[in-house]
C-alpha positions in Angstrom: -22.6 23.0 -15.2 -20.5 20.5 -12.6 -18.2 18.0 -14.0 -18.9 14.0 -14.1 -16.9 12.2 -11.4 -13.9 10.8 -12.6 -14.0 6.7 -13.1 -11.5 4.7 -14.4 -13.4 2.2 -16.5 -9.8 0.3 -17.5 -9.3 -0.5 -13.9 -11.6 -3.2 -13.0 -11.5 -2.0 -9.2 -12.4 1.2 -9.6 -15.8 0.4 -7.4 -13.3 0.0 -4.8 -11.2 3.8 -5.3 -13.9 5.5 -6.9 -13.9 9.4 -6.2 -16.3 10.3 -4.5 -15.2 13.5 -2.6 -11.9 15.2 -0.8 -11.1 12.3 1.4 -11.4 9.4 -0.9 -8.5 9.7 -3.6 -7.7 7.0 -6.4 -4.9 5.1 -6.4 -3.5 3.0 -9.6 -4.1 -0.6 -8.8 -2.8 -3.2 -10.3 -3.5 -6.9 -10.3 -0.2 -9.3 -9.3 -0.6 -13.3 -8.4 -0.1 -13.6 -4.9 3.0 -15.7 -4.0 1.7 -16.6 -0.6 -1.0 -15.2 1.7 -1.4 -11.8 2.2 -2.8 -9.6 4.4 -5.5 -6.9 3.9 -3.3 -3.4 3.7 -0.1 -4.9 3.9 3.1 -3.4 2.1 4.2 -6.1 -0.4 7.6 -6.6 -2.8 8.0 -8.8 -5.8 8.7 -12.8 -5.6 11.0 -14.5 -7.4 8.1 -15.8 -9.8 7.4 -13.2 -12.5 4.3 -11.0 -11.9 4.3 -12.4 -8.5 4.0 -10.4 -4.9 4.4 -11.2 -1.3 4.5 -9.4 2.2 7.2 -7.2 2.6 9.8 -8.6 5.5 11.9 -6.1 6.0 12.2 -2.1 6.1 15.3 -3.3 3.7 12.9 -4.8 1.2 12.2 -3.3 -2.4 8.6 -2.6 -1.8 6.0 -2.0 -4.7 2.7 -0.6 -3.1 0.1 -2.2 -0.2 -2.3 -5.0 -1.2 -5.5 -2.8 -1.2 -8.3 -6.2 -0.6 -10.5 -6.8 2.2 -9.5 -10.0 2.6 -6.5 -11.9 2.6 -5.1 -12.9 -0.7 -4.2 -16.8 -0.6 -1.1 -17.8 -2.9 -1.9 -18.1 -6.6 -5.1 -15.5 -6.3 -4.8 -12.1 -7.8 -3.8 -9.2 -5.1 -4.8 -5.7 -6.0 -2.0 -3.7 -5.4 -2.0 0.2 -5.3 0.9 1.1 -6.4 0.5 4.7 -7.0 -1.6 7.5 -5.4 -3.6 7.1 -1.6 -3.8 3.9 -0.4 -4.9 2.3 3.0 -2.3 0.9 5.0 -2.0 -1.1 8.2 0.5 0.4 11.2 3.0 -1.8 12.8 3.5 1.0 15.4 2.4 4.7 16.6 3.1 7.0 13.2 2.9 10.4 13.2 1.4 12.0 10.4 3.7 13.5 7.7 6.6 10.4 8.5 8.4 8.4 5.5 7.1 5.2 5.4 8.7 1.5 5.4 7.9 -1.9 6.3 8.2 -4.4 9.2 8.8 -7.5 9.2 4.4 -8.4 9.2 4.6 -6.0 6.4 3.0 -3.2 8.2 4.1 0.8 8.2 6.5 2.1 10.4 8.4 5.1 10.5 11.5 4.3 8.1 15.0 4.8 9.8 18.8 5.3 7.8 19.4 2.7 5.6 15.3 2.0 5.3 13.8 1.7 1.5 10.6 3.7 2.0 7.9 3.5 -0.1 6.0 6.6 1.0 4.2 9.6 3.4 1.9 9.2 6.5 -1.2 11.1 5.4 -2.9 10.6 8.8 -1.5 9.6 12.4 -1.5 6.0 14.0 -1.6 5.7 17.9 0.1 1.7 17.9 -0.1 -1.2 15.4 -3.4 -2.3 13.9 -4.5 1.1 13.1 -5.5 1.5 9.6 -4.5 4.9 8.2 -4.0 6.8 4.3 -0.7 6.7 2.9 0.7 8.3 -0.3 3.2 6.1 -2.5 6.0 8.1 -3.3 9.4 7.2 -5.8 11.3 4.5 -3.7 14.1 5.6 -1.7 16.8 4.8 0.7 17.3 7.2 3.3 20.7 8.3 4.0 
């Protein structure tokens, strides 16, 4: 007897991450009030504001997962940020698959450097920026 698909019914975008074979893994998402616009697939960090997220500036910034919506998220709407598992994230540049991940200043994915805080693992290649590829969030570090 196969088993039932797996659906997070707490997670009110589960529509969005359901599992529905290998190549479409869940991530946790979580909602946060946008601090100012933000764009689909972009890296974000906190704000200042409690419960509040914004682009990522920097590959120096403390980032907390990629704002998973279709659309941009104007300041004061919820952002649904996947801040554990695969996610979909915009390249600022060409990314080989398997590269730590950080952030440029449009809070894009780059290949993180010394002295970058990445966030996570290339799970596909990018040939320049724009290209959307999978990501997996990984325990923040700063590489040495």
């Amino acid at each position: 007897m196969p088993l039932a698909p797996l659906v997070d019914i707490a997670n009110r975008h589960s529509d969005k991450v359901a599992v529905s074979g290998r190549n479409n893994l869940p991530a946790a998402i979580l909602d946060f009030a946008a601090g100012a616009a933000i764009a689909p697939r972009r890296i974000v960090k906190f704000d200042a504001a409690a419960n509040t997220v914004i682009q990522s500036a920097a590959a120096t910034d403390l980032h907390i997962g990629v704002y998973q919506g279709e659309v941009a998220a104007k300041a004061g709407e919820d952002a649904a940020i996947g801040v554990d598992g695969i996610v979909e994230v915009e390249a600022g540049a060409a990314i080989t698959q398997g590269a730590t991940l950080t952030s440029d200043a449009q809070g894009r994915a780059v290949t993180a450097a010394t002295g970058n805080h990445a966030w996570g693992t290339a799970l596909g290649s990018a040939a320049g920026a724009g290209a959307v590829i999978k990501a997996r969030i990984a325990a923040r570090v700063i590489l040495a």
